[in-house]
N, CA, C and O atoms as a GROMACS GRO file, in nm:
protein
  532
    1UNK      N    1  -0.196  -4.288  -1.195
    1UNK     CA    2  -0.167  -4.180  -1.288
    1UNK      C    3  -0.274  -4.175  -1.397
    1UNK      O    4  -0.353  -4.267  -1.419
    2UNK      N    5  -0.269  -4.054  -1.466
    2UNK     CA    6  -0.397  -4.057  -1.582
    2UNK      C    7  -0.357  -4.086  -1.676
    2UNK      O    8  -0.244  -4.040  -1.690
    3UNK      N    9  -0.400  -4.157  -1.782
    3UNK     CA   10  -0.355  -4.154  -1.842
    3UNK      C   11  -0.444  -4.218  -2.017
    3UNK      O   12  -0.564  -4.228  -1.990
    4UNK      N   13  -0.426  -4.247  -2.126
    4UNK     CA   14  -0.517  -4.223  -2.247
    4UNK      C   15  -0.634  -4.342  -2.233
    4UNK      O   16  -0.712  -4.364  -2.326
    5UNK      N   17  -0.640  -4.411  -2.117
    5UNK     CA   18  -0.748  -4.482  -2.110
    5UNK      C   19  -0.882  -4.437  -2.002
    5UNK      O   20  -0.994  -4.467  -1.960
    6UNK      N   21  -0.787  -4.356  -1.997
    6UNK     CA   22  -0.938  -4.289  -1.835
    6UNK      C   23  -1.030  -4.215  -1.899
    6UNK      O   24  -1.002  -4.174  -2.012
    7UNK      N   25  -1.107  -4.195  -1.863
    7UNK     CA   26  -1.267  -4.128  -1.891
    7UNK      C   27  -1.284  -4.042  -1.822
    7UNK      O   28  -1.284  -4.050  -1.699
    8UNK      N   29  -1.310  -3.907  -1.910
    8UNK     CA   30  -1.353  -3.739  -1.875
    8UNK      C   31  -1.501  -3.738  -1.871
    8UNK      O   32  -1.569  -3.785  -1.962
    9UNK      N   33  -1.550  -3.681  -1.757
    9UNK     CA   34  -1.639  -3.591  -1.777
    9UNK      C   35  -1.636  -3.409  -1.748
    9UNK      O   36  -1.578  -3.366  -1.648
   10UNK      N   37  -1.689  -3.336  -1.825
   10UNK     CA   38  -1.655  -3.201  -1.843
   10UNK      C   39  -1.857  -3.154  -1.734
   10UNK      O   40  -1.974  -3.185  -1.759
   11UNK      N   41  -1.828  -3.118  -1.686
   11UNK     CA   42  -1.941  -3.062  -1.600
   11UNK      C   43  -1.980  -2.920  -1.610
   11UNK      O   44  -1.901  -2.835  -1.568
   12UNK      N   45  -2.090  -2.888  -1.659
   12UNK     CA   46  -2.104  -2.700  -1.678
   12UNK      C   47  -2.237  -2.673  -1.616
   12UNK      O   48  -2.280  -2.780  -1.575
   13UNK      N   49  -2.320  -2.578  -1.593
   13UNK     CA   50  -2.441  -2.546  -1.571
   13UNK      C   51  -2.474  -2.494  -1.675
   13UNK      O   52  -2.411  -2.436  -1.764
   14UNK      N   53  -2.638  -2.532  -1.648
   14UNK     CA   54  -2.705  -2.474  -1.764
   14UNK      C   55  -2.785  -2.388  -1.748
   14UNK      O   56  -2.784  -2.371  -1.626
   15UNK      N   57  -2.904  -2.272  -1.820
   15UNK     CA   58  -2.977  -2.244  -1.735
   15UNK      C   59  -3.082  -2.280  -1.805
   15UNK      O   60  -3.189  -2.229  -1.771
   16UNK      N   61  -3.081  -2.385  -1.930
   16UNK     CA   62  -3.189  -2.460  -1.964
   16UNK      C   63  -3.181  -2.568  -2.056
   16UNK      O   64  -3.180  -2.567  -2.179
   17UNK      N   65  -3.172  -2.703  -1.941
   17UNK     CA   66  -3.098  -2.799  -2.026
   17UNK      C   67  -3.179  -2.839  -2.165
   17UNK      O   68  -3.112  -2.875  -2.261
   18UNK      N   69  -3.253  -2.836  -2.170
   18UNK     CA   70  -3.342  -2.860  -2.279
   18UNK      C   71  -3.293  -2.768  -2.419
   18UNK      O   72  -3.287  -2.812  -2.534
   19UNK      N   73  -3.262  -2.640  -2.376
   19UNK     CA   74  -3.218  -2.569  -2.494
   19UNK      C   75  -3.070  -2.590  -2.519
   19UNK      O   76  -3.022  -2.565  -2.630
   20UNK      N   77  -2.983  -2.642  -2.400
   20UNK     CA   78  -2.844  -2.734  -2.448
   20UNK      C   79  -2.846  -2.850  -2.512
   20UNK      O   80  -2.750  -2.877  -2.585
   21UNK      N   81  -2.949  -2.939  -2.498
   21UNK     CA   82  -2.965  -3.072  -2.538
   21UNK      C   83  -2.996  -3.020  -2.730
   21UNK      O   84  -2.978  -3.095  -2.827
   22UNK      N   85  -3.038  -2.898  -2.734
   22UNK     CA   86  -3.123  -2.923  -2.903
   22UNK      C   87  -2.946  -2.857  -2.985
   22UNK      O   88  -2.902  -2.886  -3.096
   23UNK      N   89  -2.900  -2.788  -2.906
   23UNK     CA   90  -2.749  -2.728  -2.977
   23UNK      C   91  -2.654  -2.862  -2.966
   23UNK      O   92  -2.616  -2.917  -3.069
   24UNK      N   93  -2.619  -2.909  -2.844
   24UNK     CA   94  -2.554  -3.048  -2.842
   24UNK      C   95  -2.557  -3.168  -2.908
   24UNK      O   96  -2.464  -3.234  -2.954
   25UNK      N   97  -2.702  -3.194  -2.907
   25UNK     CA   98  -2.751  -3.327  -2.984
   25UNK      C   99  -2.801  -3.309  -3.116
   25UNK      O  100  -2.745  -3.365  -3.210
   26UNK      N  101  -2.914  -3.227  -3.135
   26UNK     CA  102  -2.984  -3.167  -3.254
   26UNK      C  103  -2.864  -3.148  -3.324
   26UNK      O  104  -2.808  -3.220  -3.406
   27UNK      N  105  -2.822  -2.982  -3.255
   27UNK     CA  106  -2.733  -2.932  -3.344
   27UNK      C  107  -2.545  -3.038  -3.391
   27UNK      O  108  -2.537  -3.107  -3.492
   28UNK      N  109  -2.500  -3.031  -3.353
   28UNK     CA  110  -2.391  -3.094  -3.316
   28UNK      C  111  -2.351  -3.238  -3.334
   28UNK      O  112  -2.259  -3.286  -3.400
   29UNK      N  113  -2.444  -3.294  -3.259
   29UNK     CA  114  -2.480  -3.461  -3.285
   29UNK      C  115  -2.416  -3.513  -3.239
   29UNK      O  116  -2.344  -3.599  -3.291
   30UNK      N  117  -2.418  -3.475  -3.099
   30UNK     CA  118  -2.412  -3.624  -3.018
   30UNK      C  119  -2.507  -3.696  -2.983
   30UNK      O  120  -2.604  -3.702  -3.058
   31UNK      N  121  -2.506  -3.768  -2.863
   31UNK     CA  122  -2.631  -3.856  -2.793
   31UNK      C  123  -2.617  -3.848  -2.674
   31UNK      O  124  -2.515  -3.835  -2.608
   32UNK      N  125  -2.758  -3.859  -2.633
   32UNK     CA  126  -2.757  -3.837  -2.503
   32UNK      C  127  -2.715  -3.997  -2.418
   32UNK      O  128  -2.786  -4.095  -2.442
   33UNK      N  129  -2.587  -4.008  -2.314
   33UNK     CA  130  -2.549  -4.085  -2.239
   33UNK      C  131  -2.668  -4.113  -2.127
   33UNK      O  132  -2.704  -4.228  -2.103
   34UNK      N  133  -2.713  -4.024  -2.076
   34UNK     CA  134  -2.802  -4.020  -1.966
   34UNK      C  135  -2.887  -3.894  -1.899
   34UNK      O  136  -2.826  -3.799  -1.848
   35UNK      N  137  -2.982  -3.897  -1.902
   35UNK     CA  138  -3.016  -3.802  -1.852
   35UNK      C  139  -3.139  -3.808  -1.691
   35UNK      O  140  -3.167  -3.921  -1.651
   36UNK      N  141  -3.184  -3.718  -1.636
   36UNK     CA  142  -3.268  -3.718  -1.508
   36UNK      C  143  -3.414  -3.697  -1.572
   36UNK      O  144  -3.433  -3.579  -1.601
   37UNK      N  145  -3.543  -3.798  -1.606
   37UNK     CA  146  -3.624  -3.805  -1.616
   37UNK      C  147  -3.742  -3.716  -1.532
   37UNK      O  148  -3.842  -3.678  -1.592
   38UNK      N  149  -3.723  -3.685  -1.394
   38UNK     CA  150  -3.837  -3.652  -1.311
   38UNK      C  151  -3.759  -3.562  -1.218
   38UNK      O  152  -3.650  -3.595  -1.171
   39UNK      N  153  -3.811  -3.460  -1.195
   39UNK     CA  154  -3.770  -3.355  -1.084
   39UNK      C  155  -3.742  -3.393  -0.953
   39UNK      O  156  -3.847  -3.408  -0.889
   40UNK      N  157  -3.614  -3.419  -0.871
   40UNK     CA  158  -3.644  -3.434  -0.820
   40UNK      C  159  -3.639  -3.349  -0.682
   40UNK      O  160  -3.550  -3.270  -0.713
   41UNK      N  161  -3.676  -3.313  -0.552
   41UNK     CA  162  -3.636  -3.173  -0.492
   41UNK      C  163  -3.513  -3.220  -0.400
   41UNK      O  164  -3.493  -3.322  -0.334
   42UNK      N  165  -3.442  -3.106  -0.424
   42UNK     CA  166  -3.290  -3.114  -0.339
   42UNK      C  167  -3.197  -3.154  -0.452
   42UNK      O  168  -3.080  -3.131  -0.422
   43UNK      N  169  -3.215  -3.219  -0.600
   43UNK     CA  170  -3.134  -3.333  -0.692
   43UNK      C  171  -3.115  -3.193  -0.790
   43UNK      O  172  -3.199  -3.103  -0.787
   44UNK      N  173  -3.016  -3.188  -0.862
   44UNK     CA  174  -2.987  -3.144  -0.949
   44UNK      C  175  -3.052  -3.237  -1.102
   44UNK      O  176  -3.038  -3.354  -1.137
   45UNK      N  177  -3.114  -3.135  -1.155
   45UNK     CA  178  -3.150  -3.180  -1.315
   45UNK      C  179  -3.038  -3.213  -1.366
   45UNK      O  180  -2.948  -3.136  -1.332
   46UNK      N  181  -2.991  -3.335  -1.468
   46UNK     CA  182  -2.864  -3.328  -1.543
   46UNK      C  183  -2.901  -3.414  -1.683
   46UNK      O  184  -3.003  -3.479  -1.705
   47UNK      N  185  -2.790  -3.395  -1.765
   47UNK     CA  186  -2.827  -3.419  -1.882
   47UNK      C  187  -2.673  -3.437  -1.959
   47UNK      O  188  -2.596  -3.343  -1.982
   48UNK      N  189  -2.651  -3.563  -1.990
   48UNK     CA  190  -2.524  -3.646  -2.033
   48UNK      C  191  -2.516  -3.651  -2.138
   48UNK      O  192  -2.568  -3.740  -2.206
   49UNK      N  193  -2.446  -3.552  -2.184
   49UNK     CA  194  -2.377  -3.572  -2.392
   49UNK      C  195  -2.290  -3.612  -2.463
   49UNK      O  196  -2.220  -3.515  -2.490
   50UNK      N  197  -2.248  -3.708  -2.514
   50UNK     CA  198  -2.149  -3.722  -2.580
   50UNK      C  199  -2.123  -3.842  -2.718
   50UNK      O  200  -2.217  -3.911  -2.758
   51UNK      N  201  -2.030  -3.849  -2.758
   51UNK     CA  202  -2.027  -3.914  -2.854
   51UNK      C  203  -2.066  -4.070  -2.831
   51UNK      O  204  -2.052  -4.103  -2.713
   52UNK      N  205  -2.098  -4.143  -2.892
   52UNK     CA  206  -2.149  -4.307  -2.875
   52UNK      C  207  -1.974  -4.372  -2.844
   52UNK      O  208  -1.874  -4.375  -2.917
   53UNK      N  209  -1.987  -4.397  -2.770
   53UNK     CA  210  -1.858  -4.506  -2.758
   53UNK      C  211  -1.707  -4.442  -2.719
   53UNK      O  212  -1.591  -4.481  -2.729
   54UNK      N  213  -1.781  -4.311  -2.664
   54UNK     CA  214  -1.645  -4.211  -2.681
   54UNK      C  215  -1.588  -4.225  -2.503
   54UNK      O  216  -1.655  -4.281  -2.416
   55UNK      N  217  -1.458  -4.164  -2.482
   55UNK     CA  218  -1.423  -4.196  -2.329
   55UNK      C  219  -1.459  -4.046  -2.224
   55UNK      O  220  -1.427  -4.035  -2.106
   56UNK      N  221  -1.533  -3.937  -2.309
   56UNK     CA  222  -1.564  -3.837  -2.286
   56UNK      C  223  -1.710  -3.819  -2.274
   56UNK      O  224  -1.787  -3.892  -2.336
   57UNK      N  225  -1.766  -3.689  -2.169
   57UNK     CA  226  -1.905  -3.676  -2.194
   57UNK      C  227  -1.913  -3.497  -2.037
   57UNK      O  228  -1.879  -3.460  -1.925
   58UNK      N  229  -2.015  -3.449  -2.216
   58UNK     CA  230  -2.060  -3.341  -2.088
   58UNK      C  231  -2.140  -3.378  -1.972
   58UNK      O  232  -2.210  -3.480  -1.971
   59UNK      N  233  -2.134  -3.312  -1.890
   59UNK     CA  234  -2.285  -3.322  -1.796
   59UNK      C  235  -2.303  -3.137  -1.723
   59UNK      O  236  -2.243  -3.063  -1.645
   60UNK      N  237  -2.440  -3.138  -1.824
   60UNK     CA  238  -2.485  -3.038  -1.787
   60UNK      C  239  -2.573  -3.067  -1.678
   60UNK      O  240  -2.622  -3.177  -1.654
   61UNK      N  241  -2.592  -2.942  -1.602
   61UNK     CA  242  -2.663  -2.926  -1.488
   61UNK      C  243  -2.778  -2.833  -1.434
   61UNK      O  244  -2.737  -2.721  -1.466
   62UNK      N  245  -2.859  -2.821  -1.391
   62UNK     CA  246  -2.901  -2.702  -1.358
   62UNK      C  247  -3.056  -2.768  -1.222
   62UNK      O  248  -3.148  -2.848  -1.239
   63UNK      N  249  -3.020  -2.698  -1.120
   63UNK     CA  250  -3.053  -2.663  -0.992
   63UNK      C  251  -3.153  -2.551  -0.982
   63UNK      O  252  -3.128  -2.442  -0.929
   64UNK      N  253  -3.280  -2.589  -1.042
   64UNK     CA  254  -3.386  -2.497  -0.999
   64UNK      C  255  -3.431  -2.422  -0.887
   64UNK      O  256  -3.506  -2.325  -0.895
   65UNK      N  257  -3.366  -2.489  -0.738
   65UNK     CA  258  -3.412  -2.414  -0.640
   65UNK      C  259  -3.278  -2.331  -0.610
   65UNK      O  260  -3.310  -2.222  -0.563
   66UNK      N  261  -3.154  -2.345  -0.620
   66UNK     CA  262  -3.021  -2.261  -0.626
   66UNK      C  263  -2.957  -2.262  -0.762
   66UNK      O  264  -2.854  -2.326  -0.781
   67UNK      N  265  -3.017  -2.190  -0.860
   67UNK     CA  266  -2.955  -2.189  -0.988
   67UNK      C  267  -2.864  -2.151  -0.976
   67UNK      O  268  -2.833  -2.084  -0.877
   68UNK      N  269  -2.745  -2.195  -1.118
   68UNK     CA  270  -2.615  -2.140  -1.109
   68UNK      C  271  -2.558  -2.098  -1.227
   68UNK      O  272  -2.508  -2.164  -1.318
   69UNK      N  273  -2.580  -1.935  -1.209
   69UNK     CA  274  -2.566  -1.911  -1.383
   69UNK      C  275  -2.434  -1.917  -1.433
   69UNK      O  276  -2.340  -1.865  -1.373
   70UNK      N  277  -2.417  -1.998  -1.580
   70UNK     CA  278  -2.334  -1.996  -1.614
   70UNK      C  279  -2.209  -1.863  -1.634
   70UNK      O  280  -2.265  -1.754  -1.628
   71UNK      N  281  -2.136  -1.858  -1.645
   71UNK     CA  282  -1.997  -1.769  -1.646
   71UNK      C  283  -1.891  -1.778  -1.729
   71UNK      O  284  -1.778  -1.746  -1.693
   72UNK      N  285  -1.927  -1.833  -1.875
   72UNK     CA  286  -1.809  -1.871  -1.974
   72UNK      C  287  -1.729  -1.724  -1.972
   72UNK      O  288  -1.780  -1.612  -1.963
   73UNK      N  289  -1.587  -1.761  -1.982
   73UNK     CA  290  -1.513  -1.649  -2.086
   73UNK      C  291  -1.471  -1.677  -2.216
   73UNK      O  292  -1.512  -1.787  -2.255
   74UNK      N  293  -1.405  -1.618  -2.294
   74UNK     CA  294  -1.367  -1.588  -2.430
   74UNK      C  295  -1.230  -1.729  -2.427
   74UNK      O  296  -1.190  -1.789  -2.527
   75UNK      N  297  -1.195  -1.746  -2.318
   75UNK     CA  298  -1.127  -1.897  -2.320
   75UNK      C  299  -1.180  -1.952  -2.287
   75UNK      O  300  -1.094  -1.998  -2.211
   76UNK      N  301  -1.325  -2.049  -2.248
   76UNK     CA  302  -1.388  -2.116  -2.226
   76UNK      C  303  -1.441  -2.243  -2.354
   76UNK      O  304  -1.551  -2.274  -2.399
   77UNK      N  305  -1.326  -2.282  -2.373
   77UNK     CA  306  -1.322  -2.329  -2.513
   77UNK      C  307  -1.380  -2.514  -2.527
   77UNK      O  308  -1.327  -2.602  -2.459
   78UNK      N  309  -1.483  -2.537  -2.616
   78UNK     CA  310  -1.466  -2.658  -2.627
   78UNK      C  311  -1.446  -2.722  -2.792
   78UNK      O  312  -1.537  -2.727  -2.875
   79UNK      N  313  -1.322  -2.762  -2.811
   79UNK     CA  314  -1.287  -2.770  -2.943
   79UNK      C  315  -1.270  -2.920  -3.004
   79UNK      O  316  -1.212  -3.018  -2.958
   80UNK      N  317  -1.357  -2.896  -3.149
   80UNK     CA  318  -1.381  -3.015  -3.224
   80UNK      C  319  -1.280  -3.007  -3.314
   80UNK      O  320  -1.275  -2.917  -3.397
   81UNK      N  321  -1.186  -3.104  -3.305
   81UNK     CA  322  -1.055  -3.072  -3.441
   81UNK      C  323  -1.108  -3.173  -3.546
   81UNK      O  324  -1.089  -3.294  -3.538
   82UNK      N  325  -1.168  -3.118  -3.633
   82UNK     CA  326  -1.246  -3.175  -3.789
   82UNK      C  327  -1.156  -3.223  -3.863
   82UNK      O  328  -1.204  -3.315  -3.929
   83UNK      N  329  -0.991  -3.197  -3.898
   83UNK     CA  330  -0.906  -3.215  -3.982
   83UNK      C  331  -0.980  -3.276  -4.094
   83UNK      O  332  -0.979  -3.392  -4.137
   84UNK      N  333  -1.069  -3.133  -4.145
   84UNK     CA  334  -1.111  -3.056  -4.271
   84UNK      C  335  -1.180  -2.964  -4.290
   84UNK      O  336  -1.247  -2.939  -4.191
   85UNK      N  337  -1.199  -2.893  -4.378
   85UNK     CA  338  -1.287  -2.769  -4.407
   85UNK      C  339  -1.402  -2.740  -4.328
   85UNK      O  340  -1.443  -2.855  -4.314
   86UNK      N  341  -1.484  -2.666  -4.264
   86UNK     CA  342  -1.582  -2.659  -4.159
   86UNK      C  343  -1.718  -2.631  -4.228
   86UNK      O  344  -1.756  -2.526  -4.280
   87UNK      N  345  -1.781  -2.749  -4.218
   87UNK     CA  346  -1.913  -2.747  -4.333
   87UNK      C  347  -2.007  -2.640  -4.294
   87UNK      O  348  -2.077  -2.632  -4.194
   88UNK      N  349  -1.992  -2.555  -4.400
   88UNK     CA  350  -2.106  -2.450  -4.357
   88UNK      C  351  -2.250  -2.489  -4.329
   88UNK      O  352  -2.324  -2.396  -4.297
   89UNK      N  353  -2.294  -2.589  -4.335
   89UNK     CA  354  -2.420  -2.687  -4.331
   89UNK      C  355  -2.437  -2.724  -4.187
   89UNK      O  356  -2.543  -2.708  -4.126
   90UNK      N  357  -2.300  -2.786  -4.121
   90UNK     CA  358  -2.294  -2.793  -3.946
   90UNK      C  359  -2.314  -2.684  -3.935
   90UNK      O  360  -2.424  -2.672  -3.988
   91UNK      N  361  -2.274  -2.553  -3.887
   91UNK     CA  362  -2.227  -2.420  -3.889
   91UNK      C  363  -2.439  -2.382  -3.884
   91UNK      O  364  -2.514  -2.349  -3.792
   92UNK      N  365  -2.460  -2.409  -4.022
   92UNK     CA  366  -2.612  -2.356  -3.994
   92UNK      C  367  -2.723  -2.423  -3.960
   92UNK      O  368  -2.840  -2.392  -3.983
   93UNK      N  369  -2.668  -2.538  -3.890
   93UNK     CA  370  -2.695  -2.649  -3.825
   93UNK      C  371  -2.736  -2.594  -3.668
   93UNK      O  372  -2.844  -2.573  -3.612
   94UNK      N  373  -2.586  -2.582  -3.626
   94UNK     CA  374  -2.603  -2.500  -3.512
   94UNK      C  375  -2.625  -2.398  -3.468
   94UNK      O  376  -2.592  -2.348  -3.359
   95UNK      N  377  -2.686  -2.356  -3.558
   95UNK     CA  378  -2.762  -2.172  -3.572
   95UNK      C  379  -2.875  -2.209  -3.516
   95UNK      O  380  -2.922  -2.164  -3.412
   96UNK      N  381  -2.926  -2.302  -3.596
   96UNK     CA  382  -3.092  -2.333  -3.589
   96UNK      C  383  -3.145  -2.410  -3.486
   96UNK      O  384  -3.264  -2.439  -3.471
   97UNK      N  385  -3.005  -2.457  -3.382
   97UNK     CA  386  -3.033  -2.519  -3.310
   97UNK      C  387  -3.009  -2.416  -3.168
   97UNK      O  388  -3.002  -2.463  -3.054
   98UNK      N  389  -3.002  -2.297  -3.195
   98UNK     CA  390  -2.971  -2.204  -3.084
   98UNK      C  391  -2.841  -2.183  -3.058
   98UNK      O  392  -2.816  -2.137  -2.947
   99UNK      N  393  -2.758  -2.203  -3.127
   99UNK     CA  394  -2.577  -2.168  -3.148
   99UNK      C  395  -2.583  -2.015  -3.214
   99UNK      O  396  -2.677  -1.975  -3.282
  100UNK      N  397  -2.464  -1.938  -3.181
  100UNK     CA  398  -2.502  -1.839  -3.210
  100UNK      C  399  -2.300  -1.780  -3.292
  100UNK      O  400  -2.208  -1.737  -3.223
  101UNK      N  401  -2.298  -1.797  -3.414
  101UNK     CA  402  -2.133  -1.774  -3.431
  101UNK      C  403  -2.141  -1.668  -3.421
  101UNK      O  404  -2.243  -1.599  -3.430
  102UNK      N  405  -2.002  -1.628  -3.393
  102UNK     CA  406  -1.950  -1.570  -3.302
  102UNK      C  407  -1.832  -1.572  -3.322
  102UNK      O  408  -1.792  -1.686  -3.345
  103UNK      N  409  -1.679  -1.421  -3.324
  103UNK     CA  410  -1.610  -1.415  -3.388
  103UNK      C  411  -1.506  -1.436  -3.306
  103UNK      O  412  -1.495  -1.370  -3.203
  104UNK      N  413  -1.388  -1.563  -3.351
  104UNK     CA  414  -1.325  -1.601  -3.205
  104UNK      C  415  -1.224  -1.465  -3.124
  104UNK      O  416  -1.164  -1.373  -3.180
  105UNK      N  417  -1.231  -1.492  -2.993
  105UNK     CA  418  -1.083  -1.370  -2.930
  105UNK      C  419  -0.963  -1.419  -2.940
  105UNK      O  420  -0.869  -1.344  -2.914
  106UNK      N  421  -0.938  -1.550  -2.977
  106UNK     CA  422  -0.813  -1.576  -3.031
  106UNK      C  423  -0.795  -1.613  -3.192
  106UNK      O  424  -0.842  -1.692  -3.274
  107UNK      N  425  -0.680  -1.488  -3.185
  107UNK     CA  426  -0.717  -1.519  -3.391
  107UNK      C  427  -0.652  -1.657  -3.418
  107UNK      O  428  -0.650  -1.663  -3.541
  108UNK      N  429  -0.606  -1.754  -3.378
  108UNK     CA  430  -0.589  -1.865  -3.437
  108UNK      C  431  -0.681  -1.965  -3.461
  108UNK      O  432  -0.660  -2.061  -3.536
  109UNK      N  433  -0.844  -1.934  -3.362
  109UNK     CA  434  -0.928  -2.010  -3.415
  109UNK      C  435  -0.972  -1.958  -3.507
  109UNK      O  436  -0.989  -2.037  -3.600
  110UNK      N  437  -1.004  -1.841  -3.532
  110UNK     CA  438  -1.102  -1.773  -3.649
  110UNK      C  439  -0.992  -1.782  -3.806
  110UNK      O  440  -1.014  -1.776  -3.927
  111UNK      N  441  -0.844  -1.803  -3.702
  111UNK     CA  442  -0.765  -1.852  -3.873
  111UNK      C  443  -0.848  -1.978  -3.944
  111UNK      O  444  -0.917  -1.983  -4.046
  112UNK      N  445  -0.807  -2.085  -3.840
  112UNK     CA  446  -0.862  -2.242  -3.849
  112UNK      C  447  -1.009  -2.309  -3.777
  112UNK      O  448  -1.038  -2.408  -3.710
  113UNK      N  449  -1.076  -2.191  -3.837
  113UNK     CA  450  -1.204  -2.305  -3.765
  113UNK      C  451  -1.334  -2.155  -3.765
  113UNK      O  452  -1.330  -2.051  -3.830
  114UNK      N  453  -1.428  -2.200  -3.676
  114UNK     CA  454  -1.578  -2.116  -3.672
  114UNK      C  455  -1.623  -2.138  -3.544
  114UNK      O  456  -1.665  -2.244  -3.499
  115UNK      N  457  -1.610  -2.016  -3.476
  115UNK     CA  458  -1.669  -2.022  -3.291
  115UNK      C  459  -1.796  -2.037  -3.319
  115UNK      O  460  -1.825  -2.003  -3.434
  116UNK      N  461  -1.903  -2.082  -3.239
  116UNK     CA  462  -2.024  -2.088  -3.224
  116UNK      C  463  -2.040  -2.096  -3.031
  116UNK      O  464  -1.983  -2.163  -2.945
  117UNK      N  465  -2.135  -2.001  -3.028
  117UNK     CA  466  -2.177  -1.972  -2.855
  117UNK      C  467  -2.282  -2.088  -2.836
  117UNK      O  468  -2.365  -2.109  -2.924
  118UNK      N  469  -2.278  -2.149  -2.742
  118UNK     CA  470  -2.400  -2.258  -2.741
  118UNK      C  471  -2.534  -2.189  -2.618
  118UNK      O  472  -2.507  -2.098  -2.539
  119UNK      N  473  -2.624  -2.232  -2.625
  119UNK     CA  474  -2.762  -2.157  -2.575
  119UNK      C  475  -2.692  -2.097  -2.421
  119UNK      O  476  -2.752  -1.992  -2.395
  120UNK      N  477  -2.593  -2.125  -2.318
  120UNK     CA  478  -2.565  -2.085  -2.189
  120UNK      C  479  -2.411  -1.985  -2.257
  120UNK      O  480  -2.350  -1.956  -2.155
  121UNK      N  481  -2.364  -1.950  -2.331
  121UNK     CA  482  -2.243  -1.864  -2.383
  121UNK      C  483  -2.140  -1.927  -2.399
  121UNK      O  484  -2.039  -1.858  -2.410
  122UNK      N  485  -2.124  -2.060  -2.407
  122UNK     CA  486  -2.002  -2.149  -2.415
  122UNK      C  487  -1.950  -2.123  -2.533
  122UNK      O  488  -2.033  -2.073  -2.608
  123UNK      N  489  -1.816  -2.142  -2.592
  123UNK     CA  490  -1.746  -2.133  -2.671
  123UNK      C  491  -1.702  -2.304  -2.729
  123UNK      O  492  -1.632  -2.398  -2.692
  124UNK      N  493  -1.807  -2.263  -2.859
  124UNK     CA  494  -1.799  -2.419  -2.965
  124UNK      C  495  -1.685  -2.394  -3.061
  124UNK      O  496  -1.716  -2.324  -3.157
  125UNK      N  497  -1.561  -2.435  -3.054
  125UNK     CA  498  -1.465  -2.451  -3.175
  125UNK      C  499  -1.478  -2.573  -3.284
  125UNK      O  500  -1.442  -2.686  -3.254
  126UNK      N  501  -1.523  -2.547  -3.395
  126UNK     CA  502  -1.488  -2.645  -3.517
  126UNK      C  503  -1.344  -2.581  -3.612
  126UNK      O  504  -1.323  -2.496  -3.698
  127UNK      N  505  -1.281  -2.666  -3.546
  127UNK     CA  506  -1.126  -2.677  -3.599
  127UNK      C  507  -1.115  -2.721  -3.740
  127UNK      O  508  -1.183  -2.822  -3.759
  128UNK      N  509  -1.073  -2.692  -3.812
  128UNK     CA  510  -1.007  -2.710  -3.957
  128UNK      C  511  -0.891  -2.811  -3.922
  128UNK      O  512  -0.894  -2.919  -3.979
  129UNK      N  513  -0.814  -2.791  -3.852
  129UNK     CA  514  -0.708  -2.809  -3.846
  129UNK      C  515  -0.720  -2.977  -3.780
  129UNK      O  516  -0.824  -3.001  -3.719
  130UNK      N  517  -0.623  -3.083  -3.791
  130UNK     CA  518  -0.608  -3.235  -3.737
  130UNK      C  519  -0.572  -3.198  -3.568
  130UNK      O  520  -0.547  -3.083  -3.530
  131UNK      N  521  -0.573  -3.287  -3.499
  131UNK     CA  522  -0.546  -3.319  -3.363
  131UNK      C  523  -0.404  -3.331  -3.338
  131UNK      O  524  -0.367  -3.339  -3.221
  132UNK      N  525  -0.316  -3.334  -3.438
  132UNK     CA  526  -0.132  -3.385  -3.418
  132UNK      C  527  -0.091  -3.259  -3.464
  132UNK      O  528   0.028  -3.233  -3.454
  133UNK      N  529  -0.177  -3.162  -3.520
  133UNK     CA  530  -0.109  -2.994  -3.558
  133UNK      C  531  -0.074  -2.965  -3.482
  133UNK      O  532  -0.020  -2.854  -3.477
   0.00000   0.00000   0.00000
C-alpha cells in the first residue's frame, strides 16, 4: 500500500529543459537531483528537480527525435502551500526566470496565492494558505 513514506516522482515534457531548469532551480529553488549530461540517440534528455532531502522530484523530459509537446490545462496544477504571504520578490523571481503570472481559473487560488506559467505552460501555485487548511 502507499503510503507517507514512499517517494513521488511527477514526470512532464519539456520542450526545453534548460529553460525549465532556470524557472525550477534559478527561479523557484530547487536543485537539481540528476540530470543526462550527453545526448544520447534513442535516450530521452531528462532533468531531476526537487527539493534537497525531499521524498518528491520532477523529471522533466524531452525527446529530440519524437518530441512531445507539452499539453497543460488550467488544472494542471503544481502547488507550493507557503503558509504565508506570497513574497512578491519570489513572484519576480520567477518572472525573470521565464515564469509568466498568470490569473488563476480557479478563484480559490487567486483568493490564496499567485499562479505563475512555467517556460512549457504549467501551472505554478504559491499558496498563502498552510497544508492542514
Amino acid at each position: 500500500m502507499i503510503d507517507s513514506t514512499m517517494r513521488v516522482r511527477i514526470a512532464r515534457p519539456s520542450r526545453d529543459i534548460a529553460a525549465a531548469e532556470r524557472f525550477y532551480v534559478g527561479g523557484l529553488g530547487l536543485d537539481v537531483q540528476w540530470r543526462s549530461t550527453e545526448r544520447v540517440p534513442g535516450k530521452h534528455d531528462l532533468l531531476m528537480v526537487g527539493p534537497s532531502g525531499g521524498s518528491w522530484h520532477f523529471e522533466l523530459t524531452h525527446d529530440p527525435e519524437h518530441p512531445v509537446e507539452p499539453t497543460p490545462t488550467v488544472d494542471d496544477l503544481f502547488v507550493v502551500y507557503l503558509a504565508a504571504p506570497v513574497d512578491e520578490a519570489l513572484v519576480a523571481r520567477l518572472e525573470a526566470h521565464g515564469g509568466t503570472r498568470v490569473k488563476a481559473h480557479n478563484p480559490y487560488w487567486g483568493e490564496h496565492g499567485v499562479t505563475v506559467a512555467d517556460p512549457d505552460g504549467y501551472l505554478l501555485v504559491l499558496c498563502s494558505r498552510g497544508w492542514d487548511v
